[in-house]
VMD Tcl script that draws the C-alpha trace (Angstrom):
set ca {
  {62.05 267.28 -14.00}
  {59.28 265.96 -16.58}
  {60.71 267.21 -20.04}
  {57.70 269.49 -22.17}
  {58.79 267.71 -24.78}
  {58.53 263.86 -23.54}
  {55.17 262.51 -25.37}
  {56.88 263.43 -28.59}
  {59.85 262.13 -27.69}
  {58.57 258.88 -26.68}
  {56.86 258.24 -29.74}
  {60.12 257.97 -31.85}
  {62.25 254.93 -31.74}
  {65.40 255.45 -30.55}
  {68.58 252.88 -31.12}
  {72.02 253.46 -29.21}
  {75.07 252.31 -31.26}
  {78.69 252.65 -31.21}
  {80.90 253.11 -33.99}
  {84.70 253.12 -34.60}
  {85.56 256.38 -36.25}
  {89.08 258.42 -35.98}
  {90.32 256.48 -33.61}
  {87.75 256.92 -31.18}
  {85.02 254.88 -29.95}
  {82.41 257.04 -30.59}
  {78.86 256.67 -29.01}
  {75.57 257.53 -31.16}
  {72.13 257.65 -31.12}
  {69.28 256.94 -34.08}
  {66.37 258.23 -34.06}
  {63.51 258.24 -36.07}
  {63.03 255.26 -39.19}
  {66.29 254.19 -40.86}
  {63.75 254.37 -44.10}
  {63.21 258.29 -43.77}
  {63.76 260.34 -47.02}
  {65.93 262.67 -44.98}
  {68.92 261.68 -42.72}
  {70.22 264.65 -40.17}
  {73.90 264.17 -38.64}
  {73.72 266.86 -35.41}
  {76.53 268.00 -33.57}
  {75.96 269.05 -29.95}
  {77.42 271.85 -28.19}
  {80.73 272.50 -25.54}
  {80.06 270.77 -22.54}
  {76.45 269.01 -23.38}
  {75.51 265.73 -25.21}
  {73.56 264.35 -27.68}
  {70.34 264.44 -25.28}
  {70.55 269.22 -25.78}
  {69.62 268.45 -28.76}
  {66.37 266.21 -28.47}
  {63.84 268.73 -28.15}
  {64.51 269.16 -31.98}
  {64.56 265.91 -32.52}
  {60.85 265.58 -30.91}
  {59.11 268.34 -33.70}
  {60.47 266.23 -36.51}
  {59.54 262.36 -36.14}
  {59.63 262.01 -39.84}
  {63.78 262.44 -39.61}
  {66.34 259.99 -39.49}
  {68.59 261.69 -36.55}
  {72.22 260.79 -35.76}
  {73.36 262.01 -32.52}
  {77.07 261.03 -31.36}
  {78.38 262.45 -28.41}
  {81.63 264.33 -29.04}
  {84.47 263.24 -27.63}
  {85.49 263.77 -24.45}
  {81.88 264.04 -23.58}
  {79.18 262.13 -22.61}
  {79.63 258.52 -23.60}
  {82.36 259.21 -26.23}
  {86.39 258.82 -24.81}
  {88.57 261.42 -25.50}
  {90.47 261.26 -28.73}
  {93.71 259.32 -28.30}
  {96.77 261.09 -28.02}
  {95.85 264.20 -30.00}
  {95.37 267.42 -28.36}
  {91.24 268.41 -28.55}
  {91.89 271.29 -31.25}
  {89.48 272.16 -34.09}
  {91.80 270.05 -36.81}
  {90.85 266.92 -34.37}
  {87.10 267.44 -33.69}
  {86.77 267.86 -37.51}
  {88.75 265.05 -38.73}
  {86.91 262.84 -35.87}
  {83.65 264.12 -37.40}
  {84.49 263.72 -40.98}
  {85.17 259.81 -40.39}
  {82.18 259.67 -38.45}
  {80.12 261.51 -40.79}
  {81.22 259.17 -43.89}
  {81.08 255.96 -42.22}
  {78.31 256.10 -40.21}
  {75.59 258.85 -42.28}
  {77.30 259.28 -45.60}
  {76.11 262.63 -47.61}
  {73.73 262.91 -44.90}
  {72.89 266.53 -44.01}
  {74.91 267.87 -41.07}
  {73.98 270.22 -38.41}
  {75.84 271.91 -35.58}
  {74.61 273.84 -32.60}
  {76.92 276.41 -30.70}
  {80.41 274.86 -30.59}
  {79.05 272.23 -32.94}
  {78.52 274.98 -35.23}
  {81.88 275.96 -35.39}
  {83.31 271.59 -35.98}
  {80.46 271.14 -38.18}
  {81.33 274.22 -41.06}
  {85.26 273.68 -40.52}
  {84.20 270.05 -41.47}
  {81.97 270.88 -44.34}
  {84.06 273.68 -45.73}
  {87.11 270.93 -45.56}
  {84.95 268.83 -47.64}
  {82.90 266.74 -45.62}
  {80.37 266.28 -48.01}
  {76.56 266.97 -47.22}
  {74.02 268.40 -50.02}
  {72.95 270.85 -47.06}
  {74.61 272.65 -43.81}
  {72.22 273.60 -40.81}
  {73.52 275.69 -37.53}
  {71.38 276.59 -34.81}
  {72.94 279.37 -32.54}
  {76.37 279.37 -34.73}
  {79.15 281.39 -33.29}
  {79.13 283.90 -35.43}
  {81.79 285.97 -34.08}
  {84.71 285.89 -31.56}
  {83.31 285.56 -28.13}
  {85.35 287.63 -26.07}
  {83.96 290.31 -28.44}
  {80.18 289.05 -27.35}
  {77.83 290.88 -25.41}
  {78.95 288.78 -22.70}
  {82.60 289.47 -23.50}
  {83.31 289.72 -19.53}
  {81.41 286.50 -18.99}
  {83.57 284.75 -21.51}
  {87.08 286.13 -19.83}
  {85.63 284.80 -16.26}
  {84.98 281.92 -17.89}
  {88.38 281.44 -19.05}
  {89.95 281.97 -15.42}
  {87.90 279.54 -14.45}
  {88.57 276.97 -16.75}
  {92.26 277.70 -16.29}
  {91.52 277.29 -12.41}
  {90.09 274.26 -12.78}
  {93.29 272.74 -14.84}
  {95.71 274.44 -12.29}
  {94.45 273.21 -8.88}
  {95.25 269.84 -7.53}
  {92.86 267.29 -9.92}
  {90.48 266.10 -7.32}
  {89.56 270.05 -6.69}
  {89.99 271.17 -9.87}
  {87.31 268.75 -11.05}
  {85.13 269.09 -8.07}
  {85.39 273.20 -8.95}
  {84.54 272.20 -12.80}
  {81.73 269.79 -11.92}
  {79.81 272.57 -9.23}
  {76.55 272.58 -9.26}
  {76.83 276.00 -8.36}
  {78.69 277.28 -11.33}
  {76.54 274.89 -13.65}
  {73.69 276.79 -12.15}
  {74.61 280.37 -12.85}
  {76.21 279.10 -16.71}
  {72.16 278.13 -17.12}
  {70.49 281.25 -15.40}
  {72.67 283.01 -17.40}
  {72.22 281.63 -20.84}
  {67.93 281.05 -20.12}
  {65.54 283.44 -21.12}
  {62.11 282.11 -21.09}
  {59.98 283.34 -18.37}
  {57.93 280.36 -18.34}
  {59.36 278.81 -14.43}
  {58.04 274.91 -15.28}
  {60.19 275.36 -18.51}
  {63.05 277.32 -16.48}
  {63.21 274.65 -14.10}
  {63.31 271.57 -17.07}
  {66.32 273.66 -18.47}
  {68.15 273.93 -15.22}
  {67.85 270.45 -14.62}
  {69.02 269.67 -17.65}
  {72.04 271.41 -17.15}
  {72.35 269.77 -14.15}
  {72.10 266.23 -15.41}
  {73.95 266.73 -18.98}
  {76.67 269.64 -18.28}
  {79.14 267.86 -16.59}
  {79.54 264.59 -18.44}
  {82.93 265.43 -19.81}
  {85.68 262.79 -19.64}
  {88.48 264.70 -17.33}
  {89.82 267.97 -16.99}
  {92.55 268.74 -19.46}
  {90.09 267.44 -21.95}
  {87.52 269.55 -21.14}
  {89.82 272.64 -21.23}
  {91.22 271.87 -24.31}
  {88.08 272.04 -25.66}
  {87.06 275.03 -24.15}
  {89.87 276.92 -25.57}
  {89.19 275.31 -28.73}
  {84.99 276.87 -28.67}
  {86.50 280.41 -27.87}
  {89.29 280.60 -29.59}
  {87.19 279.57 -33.28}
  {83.96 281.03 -34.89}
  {82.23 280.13 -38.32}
  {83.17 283.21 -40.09}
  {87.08 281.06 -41.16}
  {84.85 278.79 -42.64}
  {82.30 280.07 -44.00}
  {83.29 281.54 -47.31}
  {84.63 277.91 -48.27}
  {81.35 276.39 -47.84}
  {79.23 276.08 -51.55}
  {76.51 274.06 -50.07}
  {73.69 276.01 -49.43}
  {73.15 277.03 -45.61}
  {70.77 277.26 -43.27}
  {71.71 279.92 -39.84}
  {68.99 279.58 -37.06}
  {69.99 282.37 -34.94}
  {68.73 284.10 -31.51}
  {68.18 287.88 -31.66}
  {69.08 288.22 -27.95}
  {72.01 285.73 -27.90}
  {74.62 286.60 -25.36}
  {77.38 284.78 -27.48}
  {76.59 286.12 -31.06}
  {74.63 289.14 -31.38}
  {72.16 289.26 -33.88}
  {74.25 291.91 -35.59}
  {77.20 289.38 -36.06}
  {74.65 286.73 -37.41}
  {73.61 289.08 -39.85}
  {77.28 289.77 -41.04}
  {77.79 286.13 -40.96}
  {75.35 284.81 -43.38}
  {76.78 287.69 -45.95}
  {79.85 285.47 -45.84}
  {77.99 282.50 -47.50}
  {78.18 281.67 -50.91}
  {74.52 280.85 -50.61}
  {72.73 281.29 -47.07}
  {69.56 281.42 -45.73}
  {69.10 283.06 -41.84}
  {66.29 282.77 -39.61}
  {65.93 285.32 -37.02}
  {63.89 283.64 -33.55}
  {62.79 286.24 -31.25}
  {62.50 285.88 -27.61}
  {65.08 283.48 -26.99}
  {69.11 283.80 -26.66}
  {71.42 280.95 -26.49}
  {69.27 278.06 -26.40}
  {67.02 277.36 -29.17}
  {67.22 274.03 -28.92}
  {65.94 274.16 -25.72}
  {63.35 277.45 -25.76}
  {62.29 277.16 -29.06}
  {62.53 273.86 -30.58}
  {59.35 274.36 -32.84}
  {60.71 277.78 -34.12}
  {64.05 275.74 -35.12}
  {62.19 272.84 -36.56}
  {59.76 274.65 -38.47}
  {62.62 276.54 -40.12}
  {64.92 273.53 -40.92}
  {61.70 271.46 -42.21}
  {61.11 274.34 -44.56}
  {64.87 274.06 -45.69}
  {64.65 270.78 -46.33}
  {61.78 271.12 -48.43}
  {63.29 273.68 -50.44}
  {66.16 270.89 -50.67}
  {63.80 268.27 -51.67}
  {61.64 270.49 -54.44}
  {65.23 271.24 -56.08}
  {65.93 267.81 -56.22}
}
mol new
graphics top color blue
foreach p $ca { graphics top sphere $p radius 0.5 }
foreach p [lrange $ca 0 end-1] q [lrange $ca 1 end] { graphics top cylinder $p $q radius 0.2 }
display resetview
């Protein structure tokens, strides 16, 4: 499917690199002019890859972007012998963070919301924190609380059966499918159809099984409100006022927690912003940047 987004997409340079960080091989992509005034470190969500998050990417050409793929997904390898808990996502992204984009700003979408503030409250350091659809609350306790519990019975499943059907069950286009109906709310159908495929293409790029689980129990078991009153930086929350996850209420709650925070309610749109509403979410973060730069 032709992406909405493509001509602006296509007219920023794009560089794929690899970098050794935490022990893992860890895949990246730059976009944008390594001489921008403003460098962006962005951390996708549980079971995507750095490509979710390029609809952003195409409202702001003017950004230096840094896009790894976490790992276990995508092009990244799994960490090496470490269990894929929170304490090992954020170390991984701390190294990558400092070696690779030092006191660049970080951002984190959905899960990434939840590695990037445990990273930044640990003391990762950025002059600014961005999350776009942060989990802002437990989700079992989400509007789609019943969702989430079938979703953990099915991740279980799938690291219970016999591997080869365990990872055909996990890799379904079928289940892929209904995860993306599910989460989609525009009624535009070309738009519908570009975020399906997406899905398709990008949602089952994980490494194995037990990795993929791991980090699973890892998204749901984790929200930003642990971290949140440890982070000084000021914040920026991009949040959905019909995301199934978080509910708006929760986001609300959530930015209270901040020692200084800043949230952005978009309308019309639940768990993918990035997707949905990628102008919404840029024109926000360009205005906190700005705000950044005129206190500089």
């Amino acid at each position: 499917m032709p992406s909405p987004y493509a001509d602006q997409l296509d007219a920023i340079p794009v560089t794929e690199r690899i970098a050794d960080v935490g022990g893992v091989r860890t895949a990246y992509w730059e976009y944008g002019s390594a001489e921008a005034a403003v460098t962006i470190v962005a951390v996708h969500g549980f079971r995507g890859d750095h490509h979710g998050l390029e609809p952003v990417v195409a409202q702001m050409p003017e950004v230096r972007w840094i896009m790894p793929d976490l790992p276990g997904f995508g092009a990244t390898p799994p960490i090496p012998g470490s269990p894929h808990d929170l304490a090992a996502y954020v170390g991984w992204l701390d190294a990558f963070a400092r070696e690779v984009a030092p006191g660049a700003f970080v951002l984190g979408h959905s899960f990434g919301s939840i590695v990037a503030s445990a990273a930044v409250a640990g003391g990762t350091p950025t002059p600014r924190l961005i999350l776009v659809n942060p989990i802002g609350a437990p989700a079992l306790a989400g509007p789609r609380g019943a969702m989430t519990r079938l979703a953990v019975l099915y991740y279980r499943l799938g690291a219970w059966l016999p591997e080869r059907l365990g990872t055909w069950l996990l890799r379904t286009r079928i289940v892929v499918r209904i995860m993306s109906v599910a989460m989609a709310k525009t009624r535009e159908r070309p738009l519908r159809r570009w975020i399906h495929d997406q899905h398709d293409r990008f949602f089952s790029g994980f490494s194995d099984r037990t990795t993929l689980r791991q980090a699973f129990v890892t998204s749901v078991s984790h929200d930003v409100r642990a971290s949140a009153g440890r982070i000084t930086q000021p914040t920026l929350l991009v949040a959905a006022v019909q995301d199934d996850i978080t509910p708006i209420r929760a986001e609300r709650e959530l930015a209270r927690l901040f020692s200084s925070a800043e949230l952005v309610e978009v309308d019309g749109v639940g768990h993918l912003i990035h997707y949905e509403k990628p102008r919404e979410a840029a024109a926000a973060i360009r205005a906190f940047l700005d705000e950044s730069s005129s206190r500089s």
